[in-house]
N, C-alpha and C positions, 0 to 999 in steps of 0.2 A: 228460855228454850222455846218457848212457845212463840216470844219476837222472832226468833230466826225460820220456826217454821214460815211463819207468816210472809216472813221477805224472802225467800223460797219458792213459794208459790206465788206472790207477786209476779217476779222477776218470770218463773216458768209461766205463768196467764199471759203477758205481756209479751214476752217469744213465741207463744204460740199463736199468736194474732195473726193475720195476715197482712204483710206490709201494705200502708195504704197506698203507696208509689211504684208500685211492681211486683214483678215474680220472684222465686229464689232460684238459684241452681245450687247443688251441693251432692256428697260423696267420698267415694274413698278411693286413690290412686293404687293401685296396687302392684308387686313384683310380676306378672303373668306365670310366672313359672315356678314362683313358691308359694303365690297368694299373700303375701307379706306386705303391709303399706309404705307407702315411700317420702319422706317427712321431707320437706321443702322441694318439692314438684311445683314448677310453675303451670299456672292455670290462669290463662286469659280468653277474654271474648274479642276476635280479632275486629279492626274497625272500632272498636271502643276504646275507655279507658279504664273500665270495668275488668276486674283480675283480682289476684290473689293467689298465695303458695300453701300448701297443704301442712298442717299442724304435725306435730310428734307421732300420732294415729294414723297420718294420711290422709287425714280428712280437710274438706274446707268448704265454704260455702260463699255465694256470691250472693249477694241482698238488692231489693231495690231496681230489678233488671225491666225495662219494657217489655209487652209483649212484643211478639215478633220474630223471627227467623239470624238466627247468627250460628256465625262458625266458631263453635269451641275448641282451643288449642291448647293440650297440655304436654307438659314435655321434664325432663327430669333428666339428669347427667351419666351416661352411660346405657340411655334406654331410647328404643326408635320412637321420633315424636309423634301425639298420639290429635287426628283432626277429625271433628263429629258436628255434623248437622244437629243442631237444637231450636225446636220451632216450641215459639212459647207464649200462650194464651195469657190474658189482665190476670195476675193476682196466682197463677200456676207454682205451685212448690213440683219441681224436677228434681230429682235424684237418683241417681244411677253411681254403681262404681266403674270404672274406667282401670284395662291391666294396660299397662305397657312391657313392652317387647325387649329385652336386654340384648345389647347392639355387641356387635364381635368388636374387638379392641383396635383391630385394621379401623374401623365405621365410626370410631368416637372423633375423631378431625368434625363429621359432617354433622354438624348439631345444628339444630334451630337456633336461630339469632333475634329469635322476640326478644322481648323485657323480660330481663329476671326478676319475676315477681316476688323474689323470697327477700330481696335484698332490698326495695323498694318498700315493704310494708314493716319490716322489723330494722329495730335499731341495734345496730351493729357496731357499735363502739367495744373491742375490746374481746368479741367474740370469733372466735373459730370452730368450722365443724370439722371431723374428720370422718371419713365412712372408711370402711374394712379395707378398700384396694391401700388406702392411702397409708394405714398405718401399716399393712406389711411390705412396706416399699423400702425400709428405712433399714440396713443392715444391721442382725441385732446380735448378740451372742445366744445361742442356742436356737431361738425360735424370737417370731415377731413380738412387739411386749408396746403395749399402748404408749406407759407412759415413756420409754425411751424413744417413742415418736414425738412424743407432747414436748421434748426436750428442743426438737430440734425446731420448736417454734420461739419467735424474739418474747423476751421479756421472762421467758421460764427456764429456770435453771434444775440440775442438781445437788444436792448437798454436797457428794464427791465423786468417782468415778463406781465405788462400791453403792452407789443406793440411788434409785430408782424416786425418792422421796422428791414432791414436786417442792421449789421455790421461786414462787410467781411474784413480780416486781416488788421485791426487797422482802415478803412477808415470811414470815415462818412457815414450815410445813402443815402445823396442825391450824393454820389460816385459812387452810382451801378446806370448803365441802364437798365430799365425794359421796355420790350416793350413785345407787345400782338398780334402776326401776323405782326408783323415789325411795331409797330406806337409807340413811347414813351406813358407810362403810369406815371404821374408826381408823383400821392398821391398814392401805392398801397395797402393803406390800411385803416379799418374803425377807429372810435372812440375807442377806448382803447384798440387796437392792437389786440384785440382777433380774430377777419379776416383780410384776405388777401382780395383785391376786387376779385382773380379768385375764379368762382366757377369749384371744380376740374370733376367734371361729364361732363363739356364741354372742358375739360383740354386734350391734346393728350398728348405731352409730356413738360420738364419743362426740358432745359439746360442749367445749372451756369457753367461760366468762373470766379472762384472764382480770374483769372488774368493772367498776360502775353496776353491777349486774341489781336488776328491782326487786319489785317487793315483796314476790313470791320465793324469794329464797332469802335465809337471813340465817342467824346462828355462828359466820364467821365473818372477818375481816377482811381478806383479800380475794376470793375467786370463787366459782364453783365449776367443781367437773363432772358432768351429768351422762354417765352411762347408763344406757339402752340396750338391752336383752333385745336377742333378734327373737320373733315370736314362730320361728318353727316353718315346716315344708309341711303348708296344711293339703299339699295334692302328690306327695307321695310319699317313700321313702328311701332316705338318703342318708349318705355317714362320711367322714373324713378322717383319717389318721395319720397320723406325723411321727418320726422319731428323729431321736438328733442324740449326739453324744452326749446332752446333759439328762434329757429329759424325753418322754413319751408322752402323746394326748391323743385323744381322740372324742368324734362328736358325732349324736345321731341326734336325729329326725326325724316326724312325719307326722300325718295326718290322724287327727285325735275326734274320731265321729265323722260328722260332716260338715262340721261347722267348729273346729278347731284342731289344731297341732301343740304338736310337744316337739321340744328341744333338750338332750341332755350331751355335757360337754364334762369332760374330767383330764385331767393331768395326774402326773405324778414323774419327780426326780430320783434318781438312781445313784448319786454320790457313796451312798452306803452301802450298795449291790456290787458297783463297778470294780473298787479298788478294796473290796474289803480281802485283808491279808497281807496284804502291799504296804511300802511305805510311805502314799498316798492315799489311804485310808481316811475317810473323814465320817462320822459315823451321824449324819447329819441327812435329811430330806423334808421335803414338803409336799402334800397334796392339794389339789383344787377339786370340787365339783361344784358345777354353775348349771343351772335348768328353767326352762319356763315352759308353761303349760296356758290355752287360752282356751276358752270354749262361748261361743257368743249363742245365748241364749234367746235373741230375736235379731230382725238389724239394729236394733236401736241399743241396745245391753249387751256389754261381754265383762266375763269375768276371768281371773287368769292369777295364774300364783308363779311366782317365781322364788327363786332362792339360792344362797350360794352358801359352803361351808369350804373353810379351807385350814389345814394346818401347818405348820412347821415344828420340824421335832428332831430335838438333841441331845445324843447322852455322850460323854465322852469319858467312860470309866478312869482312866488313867490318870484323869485329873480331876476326878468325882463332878463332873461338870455339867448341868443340867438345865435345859430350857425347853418351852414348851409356850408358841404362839398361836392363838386359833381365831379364828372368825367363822361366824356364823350369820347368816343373814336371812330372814322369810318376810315376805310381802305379799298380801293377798290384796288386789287390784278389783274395783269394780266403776265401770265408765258407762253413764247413761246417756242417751242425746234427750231430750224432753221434750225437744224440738228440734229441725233444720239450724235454728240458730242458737242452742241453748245446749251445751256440752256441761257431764261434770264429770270427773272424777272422785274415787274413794280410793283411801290406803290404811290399812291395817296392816302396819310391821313391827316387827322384831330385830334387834341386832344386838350382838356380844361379841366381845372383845376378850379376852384372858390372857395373862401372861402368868408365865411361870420358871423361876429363873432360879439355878441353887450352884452355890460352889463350893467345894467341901463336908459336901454333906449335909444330915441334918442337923448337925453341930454349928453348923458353917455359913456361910451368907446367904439367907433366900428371899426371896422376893416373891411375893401373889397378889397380882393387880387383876382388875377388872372390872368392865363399864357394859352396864344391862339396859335396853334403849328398849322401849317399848312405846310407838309413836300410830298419832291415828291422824289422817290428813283429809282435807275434800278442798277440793280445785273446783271453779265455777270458770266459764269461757259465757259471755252474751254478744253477740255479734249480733251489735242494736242497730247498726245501717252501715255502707259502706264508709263512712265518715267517722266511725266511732266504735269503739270493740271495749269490752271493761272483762278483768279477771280479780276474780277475789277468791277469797279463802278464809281455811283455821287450821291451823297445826295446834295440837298436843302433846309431848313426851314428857313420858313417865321413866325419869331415870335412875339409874341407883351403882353408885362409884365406891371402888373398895381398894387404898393401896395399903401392902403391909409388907416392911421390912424387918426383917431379924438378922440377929448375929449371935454366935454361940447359946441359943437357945433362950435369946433374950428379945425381947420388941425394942428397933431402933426409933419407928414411926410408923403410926399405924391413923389410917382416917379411911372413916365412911360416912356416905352422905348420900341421900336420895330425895333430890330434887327435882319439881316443876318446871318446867317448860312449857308455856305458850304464847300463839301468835297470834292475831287476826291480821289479814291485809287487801287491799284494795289497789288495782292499777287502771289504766285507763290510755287506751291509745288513741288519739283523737287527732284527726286529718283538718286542719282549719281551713287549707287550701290543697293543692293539689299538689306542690311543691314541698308542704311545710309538716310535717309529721309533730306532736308532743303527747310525751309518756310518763304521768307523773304518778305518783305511787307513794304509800305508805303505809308501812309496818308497824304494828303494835304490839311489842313484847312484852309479856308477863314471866318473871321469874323469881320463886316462893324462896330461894335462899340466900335473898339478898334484902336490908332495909327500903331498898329502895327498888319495887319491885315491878314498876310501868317504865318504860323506856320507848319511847317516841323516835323513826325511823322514816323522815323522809325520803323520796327517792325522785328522780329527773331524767328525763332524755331525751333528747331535741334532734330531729335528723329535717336537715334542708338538703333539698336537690339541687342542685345548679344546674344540672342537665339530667338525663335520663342515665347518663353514665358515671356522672360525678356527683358525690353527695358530702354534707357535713355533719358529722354528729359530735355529740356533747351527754356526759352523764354528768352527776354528782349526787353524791349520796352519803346518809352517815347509817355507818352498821356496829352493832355490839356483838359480843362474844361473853356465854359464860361459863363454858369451858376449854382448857386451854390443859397444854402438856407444858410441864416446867423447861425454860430456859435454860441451860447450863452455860455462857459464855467459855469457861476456860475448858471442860471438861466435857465436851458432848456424849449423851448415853446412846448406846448402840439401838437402844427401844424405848422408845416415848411412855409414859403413863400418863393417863389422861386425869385433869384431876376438878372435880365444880367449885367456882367462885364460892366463899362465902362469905359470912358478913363483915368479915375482918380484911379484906381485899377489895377493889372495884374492880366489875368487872371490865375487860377489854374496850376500848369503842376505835374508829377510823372514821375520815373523813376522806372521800374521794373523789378526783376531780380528774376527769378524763374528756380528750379531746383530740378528732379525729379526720382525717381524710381518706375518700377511697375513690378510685378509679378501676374503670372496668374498660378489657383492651376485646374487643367481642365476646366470642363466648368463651374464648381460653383465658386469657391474662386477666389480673388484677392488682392493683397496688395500693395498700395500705400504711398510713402513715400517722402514728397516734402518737400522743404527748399527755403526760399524767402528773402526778402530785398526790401523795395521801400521809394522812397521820395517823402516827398509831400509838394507841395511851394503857397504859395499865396492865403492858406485858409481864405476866409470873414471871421473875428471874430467880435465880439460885445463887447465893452466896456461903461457901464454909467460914462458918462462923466459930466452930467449934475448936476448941486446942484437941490437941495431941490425944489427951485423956481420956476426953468425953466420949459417954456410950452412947446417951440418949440423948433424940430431939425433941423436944416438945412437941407434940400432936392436940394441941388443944384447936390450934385454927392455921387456916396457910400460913399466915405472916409470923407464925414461929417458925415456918419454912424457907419462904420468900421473900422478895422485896420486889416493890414493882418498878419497871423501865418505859418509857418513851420512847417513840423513835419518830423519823419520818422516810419516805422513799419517794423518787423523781426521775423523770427519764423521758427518753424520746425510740421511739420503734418503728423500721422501717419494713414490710413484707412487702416482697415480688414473687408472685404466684400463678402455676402456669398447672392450670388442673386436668387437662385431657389434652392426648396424644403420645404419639411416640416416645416424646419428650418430655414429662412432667415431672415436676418438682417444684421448690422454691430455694429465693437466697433471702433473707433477713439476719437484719441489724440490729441491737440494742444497745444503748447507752445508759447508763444507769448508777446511781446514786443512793446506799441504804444504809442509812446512820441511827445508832441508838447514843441515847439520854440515860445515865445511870450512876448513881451516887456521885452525881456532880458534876461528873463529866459524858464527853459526847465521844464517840467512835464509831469508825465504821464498823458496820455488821458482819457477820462469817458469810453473808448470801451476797455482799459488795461486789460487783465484777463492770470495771469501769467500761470496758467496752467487752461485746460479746457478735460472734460473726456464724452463721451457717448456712452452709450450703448444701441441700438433699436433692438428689436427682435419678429419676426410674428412665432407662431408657429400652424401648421394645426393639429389641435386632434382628430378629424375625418373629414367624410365630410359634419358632421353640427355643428361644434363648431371650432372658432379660438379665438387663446389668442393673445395680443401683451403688450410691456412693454417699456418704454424710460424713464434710469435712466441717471440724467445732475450733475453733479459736476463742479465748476467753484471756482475758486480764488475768494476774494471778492473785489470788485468793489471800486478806487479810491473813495475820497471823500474829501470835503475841511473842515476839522474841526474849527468850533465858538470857539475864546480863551478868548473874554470877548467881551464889549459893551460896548458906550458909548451914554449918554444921550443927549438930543438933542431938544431945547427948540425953537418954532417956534414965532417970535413978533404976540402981539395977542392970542396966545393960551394957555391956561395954562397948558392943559396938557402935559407932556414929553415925546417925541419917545426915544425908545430904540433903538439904528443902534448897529448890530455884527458887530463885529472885527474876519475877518479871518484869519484864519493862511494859510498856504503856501498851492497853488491850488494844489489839489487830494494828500498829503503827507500822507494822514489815508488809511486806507484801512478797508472797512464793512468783517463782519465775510461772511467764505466758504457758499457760494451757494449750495445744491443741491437739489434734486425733484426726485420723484418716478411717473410717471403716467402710471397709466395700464389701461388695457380693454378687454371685451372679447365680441364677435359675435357669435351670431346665427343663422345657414341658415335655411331657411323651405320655404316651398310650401304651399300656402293657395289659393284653388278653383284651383291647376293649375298652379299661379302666386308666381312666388318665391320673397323672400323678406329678408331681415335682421334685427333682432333685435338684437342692440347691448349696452352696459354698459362701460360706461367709467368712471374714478377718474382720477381725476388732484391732483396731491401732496398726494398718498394715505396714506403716513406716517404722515401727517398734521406740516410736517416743518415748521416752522415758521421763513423763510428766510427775513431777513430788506429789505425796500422797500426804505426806507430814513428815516433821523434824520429831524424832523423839530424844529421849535424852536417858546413857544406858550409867548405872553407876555399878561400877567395879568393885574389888574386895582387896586389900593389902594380907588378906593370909588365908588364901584360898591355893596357893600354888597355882597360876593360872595366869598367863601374861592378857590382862585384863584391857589394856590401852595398845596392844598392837604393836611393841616399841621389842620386843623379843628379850625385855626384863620382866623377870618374875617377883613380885610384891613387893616392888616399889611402893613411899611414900606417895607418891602421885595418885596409885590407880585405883582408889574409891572415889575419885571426883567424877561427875559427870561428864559423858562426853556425847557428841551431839553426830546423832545417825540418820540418813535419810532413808525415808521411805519411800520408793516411788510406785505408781499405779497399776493399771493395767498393764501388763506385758503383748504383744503381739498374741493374738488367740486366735484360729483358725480352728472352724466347726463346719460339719456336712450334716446331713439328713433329707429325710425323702418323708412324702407323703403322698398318700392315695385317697381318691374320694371314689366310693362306690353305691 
């Protein structure tokens, strides 16, 4: 303890020196009209080659500047660019924050055409940002929803048309970390995928590292999606409300002292309100509430809490049928500057997960899971010269995991386990030349429920310029995992449990290897064009093992549960991206390859979709009418096709189970996917108070995409013409018979909202 103090102050003595080569300039960019900072704002000194783009805060700093008189130009997508005289004495630290002015939607064509400095200093392999206009551009059912936007980007899929559950190049869903102001969010999504738990009106911005991503994030295998709480209208007060056929939300705001705001945002669904009596009853809802609060205690300290809790809750008396999802989330945030050049942050969070799931009673099947996450974080930023920038850290969680299965009032499987987790890590971005960027990075994991409890986590990333418009980047990295929700191949569970590695398992690891092209067509176009490789070892799978008879599983360690699987996944990704104007949107391409390794043999994955196509497009038709449009094409979907059945006579029972006989796991494949969903919005002003009314259809061409084959078995003395053939209990009609299911249907929603 005492070493770390000491490298601490180090590191803070040494920042606060005064560069022996020049002055600093530095600050925080800010919204003008709600005080809010603006995270990848460019900032350059024109005539130079001195620049930089503003951090997650808004902040940045320029190092090592001569004295002398320059024109400072910052500028940010959506806001009028911002030009200031800076005269600047040997050895002068300058700091000022700087608002910029947000540009009417006619005025975004006319943007500054400097260097985007955001693209030029960070490596970009594999990363995309989304901010608030962009994710509610994307025609959604009920109301906009993050992750059905993140869908319609290359390389990221869905599990089915019903869930919202991300899968990013070939990995499983509980592969990606999702966290919400730095705190892991376990479930981030509700009952039947149609929401995400964010609601996006308290959303600032949303960035996926679809992979390669360094060393400051670690604990899963394929991606992480890093939501951003917007932090409040710290200069007035303001509020928004929405309704729609599915669902009601609304969000307020404002200024919290003088020196900070509050934000609070809540949802809640009406399925159990609307139709209750009818024969569309469904006795089913969810709530969200999301909130952040900041208050900065000098310029250099703020502190700020945030939080989210959200439920899902179902009772279905009639068929004694009971569930019950919740998330809970709290983060208390503290970010010092020590210096002009010497940023930290602090996190002290909480997060819980709980499920609760019963059928039949208490006699009857129930299920009680839950993962308790108690994690303490500090982030270091030193911006040692304009040549060289280093961030390190330590993560700690404190966590403790509970599944329990019953049946008839007996324990089918029962584990708990409360294990360690921690990290230390180090990165380093360092400019060799002016051209040649490298970012190499490494993570050290410690985890107390494994024999083997250090784990070594290189990381890499290499960006060359070819020009000022054209760049190359390259990652590769190996990352572990050691918790993980069980696989199911044949049988997926409608709700994940999460469950910790222990010594009787390894845990997860991948190897990734990503490589990139991007081009930039002034300040609106870009095209992106990346190629990858990863592997992935020591996936939990699930296998029934058990005959007919069997009550209990063995709960002494997972591997009475599981067996582990391999896999790898490969592909190539094309985006064309057109970010302001009349006309924006994108089209991207993916191609894609995701095979697993499992008792011997090798098959394609459920997440396989050999080629995948989208096309999303907002267009402004005046300035009270916008259209949008997102057309998905997709390969169809492994499957394991039924090649017959055999019968199956229990002592004591007369009647005979039919069991399928499958043939070889995912060898079929369901017909081409695809979907039309459009929309259009209405602006207007009513008393003053503007508002939106807007129209949306989901599948407007009423495709009828398969959802799945099921297989229905009939009864020979039910009196019931069970097989459709207009004979009553026939021989034949207890055999199976094979029924499709298909997806979405055509759904057409309205709703309106007001912001006052």
């Amino acid at each position: 303890m005492k070493k770390a103090l000491f490298f601490v102050l180090l590191i803070s003595s040494l920042a606060s020196q005064e560069s022996p080569n020049g002055s600093t300039i530095s600050g925080y960019v800010l919204d003008s009209e709600s005080g809010e900072g603006l995270p990848g704002a460019n900032v350059i000194l024109s005539g130079t080659l001195m620049g930089t783009a503003t951090n997650f805060d808004g902040y940045f700093v320029i190092t090592e500047v001569p004295s002398g008189s320059y024109e400072l130009k910052i500028s940010f997508m959506g806001f009028e660019p911002l030009i200031q005289t800076v005269n600047l004495r040997s050895g002068e630290r300058f700091r000022q924050n700087f608002e910029l002015t947000p540009q009417t939607v006619e005025l975004q064509e006319v943007v500054v055409t400097e260097e985007r400095m955001e693209r030029k200093v960070n490596i970009q392999a594999s990363r995309v940002k989304l901010n608030l206009r962009q994710m509610k551009g994307v025609p959604q059912i009920g109301e906009a929803d993050l992750f059905r936007a993140l869908h319609a980007l290359p390389g990221v899929l869905t599990e089915t048309e019903f869930s919202t559950g991300l899968i990013i190049r070939g990995g499983n869903s509980d592969q990606n970390l999702i966290l919400l102001d730095g705190i892991t969010v376990y479930n981030p999504s509700h009952l039947g995928g149609f929401f995400s738990n964010f609601i996006l009106d308290a959303v600032k911005e949303a960035d996926l590292l679809k992979g390669g991503f360094n060393a400051e994030y670690g604990g899963r295998l394929s991606a992480v999606l890093n939501v951003r709480s917007r932090e409040g209208n710290r200069k007035k007060f303001e509020g928004k409300a929405s309704v729609s056929l599915i669902s009601a939300q609304a969000t307020l705001e404002g200024p919290a002292g003088e020196k900070g705001a509050w934000l609070v945002s809540g949802r809640r669904t009406y399925f159990d309100k609307v139709f209750q009596g009818t024969e569309l009853y469904f006795p089913y809802y969810f709530y969200d509430v999301q909130g952040h609060i900041f208050q900065d205690i000098t310029k250099n300290d703020r502190i700020s809490l945030s939080w989210y809790t959200g439920r899902d809750d179902l009772f279905w008396e009639d068929f004694l049928l009971e569930g019950r999802w919740e998330n809970k989330t709290v983060s208390l945030n503290y970010r010092k500057l020590f210096s002009e050049t010497l940023v930290s942050h602090w996190v002290l969070a909480k997060s819980r997960f709980d499920i609760l799931f019963g059928l039949g009673g208490g006699s009857g099947i129930n299920e009680v899971d839950y993962i308790d996450d108690f994690t303490f974080r500090s982030d270091w930023t030193w911006f040692a010269s304009q040549e060289a920038q280093f961030r390190f850290g330590t993560e700690v969680k404190g966590l403790d995991f509970q599944y329990s299965a019953s049946y008839l009032d007996s324990a089918i499987f029962m584990s708990q386990q409360s294990p360690v987790e921690a990290a230390i890590y180090a990165k380093m971005k360092w400019w060799p030349s002016a051209v040649f960027m490298l970012e190499p990075g490494l993570r050290v994991g410690y985890y107390d429920n494994h024999p083997e409890k250090w784990y070594f986590d290189p990381r890499l990333g290499i960006k060359y310029l070819l020009t000022e418009d054209r760049y190359l980047n390259f990652s590769l990295g190996l990352y572990h995992q050691f918790m993980e929700t069980i696989q199911d191949d044949f049988y997926p569970k409608i709700m994940d449990a999460w469950f910790a590695v222990d010594y009787s398992v390894t845990p997860a690891s991948a190897v990734q290897v990503t490589a990139g092209y991007e081009e930039y067509f002034g300040a609106a176009w870009r095209v992106q064009v990346e190629a990858y490789y990863k592997t992935m070892n020591n996936m939990l799978t699930f296998v029934e093992s058990r005959s007919t008879v069997d009550e209990m599983i063995s709960d002494e360690s997972l591997a009475d549960l599981v067996d582990e699987g391999d896999g790898y996944a490969y592909g190539a990704e094309l985006f064309l991206h057109k970010e302001i104007g009349r006309l924006n949107g994108w089209v991207a391409y993916a191609h894609s390859i995701s095979r697993k390794q499992f008792g011997g043999k090798e098959y394609y994955t459920n997440w396989d979709r050999r080629h995948v196509f989208n096309i999303l497009g907002n267009y402004r038709i005046s300035r009270k009418w916008d259209a949008n449009l997102k057309w998905t094409y997709q390969t169809g979907q492994p499957y394991t096709p039924i090649l017959g059945y055999f019968i199956e006579v229990l002592p004591g029972d007369p009647e005979p189970f039919y069991r399928p006989i499958p043939g070889g796991r995912n060898s079929f494949r369901y017909e081409p996917f695809h979907r039309l969903d459009v929309g259009i919005v209405r602006h207007f002003k009513l008393f003053g108070t503007p508002g939106e009314f807007f129209i949306q259809v989901v599948n407007a061409y009423w495709q009828k995409n398969i959802f799945r084959y099921i297989y229905q078995w009939g009864n020979t003395n039910n009196g019931i013409d069970d097989d459709g053939d207009e004979l009553i209990d026939e021989d034949d009609e207890g055999t199976p018979k094979r029924l499709r299911i298909n997806g979405l249907p055509i759904l057409p929603t309205i709703g309106v909202s007001f912001a006052f």
